[in-house]
N, C-alpha and C positions, 0 to 999 in steps of 0.2 A: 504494500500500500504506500508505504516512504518512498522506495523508486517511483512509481506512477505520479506521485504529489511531484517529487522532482522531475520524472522529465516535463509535464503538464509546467512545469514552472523554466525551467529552461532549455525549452527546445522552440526555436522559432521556426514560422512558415517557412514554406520554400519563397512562397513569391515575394517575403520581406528579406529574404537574405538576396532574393535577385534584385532586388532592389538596391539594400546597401551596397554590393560588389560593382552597380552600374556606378553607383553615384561616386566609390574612390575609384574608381577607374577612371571616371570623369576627371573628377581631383589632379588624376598625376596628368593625365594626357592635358589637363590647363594648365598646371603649372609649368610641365615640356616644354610647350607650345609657349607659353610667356618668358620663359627663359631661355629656349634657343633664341626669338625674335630680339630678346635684350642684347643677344652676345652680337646677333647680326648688323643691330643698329651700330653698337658699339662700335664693330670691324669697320664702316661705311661711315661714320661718323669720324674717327682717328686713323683713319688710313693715307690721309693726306702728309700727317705727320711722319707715317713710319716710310714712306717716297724716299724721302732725303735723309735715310739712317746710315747711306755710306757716305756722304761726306761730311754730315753732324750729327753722331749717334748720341741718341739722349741718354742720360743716367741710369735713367729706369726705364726700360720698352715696356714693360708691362706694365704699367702705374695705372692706379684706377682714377675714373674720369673726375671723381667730385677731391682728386689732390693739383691742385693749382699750381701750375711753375712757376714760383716768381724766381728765378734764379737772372741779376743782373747781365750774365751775359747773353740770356735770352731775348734778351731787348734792346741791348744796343749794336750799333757795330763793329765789326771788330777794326783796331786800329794799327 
């Protein structure tokens, strides 16, 4: 009678488990999808800079977007 109480207490539907398994499935395939698009903007947005890495290679190539160069000889010319 204790097993029957328990499984009646934790066993769920089939079509509620297909359901949770749709909805994280969903989850990873948005968040894929929102983080491959992030890496691709990235590439297309700072690929202008990595152009000219053989005759002025910066510091850091990989450096992520929201660290600001302020390094002075990035701004002036050279003398």
């Amino acid at each position: 009678m204790l097993q029957k109480l328990l499984e009646k207490q934790f066993t769920v539907a089939p079509e509620a488990m297909n359901q949770l398994f749709q909805r994280d499935v969903s989850n990873v395939l948005h968040y894929l999808s929102v983080s491959f698009n992030q890496h691709i903007l990235y590439i297309f947005n700072h690929g202008a800079k990595f152009n000219n890495s053989i005759e002025n290679p910066p510091d850091h190539l990989y450096s992520r977007p929201d660290h600001f160069d302020s390094r002075p000889d990035h701004l002036t010319l050279p003398t």
